[in-house]
N, C-alpha and C positions, 0 to 999 in steps of 0.2 A: 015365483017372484025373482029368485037368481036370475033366470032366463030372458027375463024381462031388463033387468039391473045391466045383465052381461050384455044384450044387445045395446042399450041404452048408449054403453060407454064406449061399442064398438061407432057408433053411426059418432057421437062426438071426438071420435078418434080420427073418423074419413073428413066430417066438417072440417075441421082443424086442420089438417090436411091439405084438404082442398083448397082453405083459404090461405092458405101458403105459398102455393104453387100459382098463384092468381097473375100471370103476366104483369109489371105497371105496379100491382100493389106491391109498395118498395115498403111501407110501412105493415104491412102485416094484418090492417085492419078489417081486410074483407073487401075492402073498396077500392075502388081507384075514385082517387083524386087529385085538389092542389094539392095537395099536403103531398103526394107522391112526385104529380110534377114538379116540385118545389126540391124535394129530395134527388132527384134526378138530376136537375139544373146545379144543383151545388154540390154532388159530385161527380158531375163534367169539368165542373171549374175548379175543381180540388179544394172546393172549403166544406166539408164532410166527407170523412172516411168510411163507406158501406161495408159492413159485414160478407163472408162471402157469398149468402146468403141473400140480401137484399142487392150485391152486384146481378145476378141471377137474375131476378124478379124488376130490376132497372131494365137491364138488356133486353129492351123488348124487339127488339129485329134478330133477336141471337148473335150477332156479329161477333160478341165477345166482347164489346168497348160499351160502355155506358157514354154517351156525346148526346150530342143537340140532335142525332137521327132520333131517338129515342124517347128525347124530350118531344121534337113534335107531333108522334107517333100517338103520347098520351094526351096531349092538347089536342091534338086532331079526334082521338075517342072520346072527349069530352065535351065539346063542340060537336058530336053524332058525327062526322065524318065516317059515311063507309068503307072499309078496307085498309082497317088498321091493323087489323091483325088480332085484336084485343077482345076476348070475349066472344068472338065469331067461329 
């Protein structure tokens, strides 16, 4: 039963995880959505300050800048556009 408990909390340790590191998802939720590109667009424009952590998870080209590349990077994965980079 330990064994079982111990794996359990390991695989909800990597989920967790995983849905972290999710490119786009600037909110944490697992997902990408508006609610991300909405968080994106308003901190390109400087009216929300991201953690450094969700700068990360914004910066979806890596450049390092969270802008309007990024924004339509997730509008474009949202609308299925191929070759956004997101989820591929």
């Amino acid at each position: 039963m330990k064994k079982i408990a111990s794996m359990l909390s390991m695989l909800l340790i990597l989920i967790s995880a995983n849905a972290q590191t999710l490119r786009g998802d600037v909110n944490g939720d697992g997902k990408i959505n508006s609610t991300d590109a909405l968080l994106i667009l308003q901190s390109a424009t400087g009216v929300v300050n991201l953690t450094d952590n969700q700068k990360k998870l914004a910066d979806v080209n890596g450049d390092g800048k969270v802008n309007a590349v990024d924004l339509t990077l997730v509008r474009k994965y949202l609308a299925n556009f191929p070759g956004t980079g997101i989820g591929e």
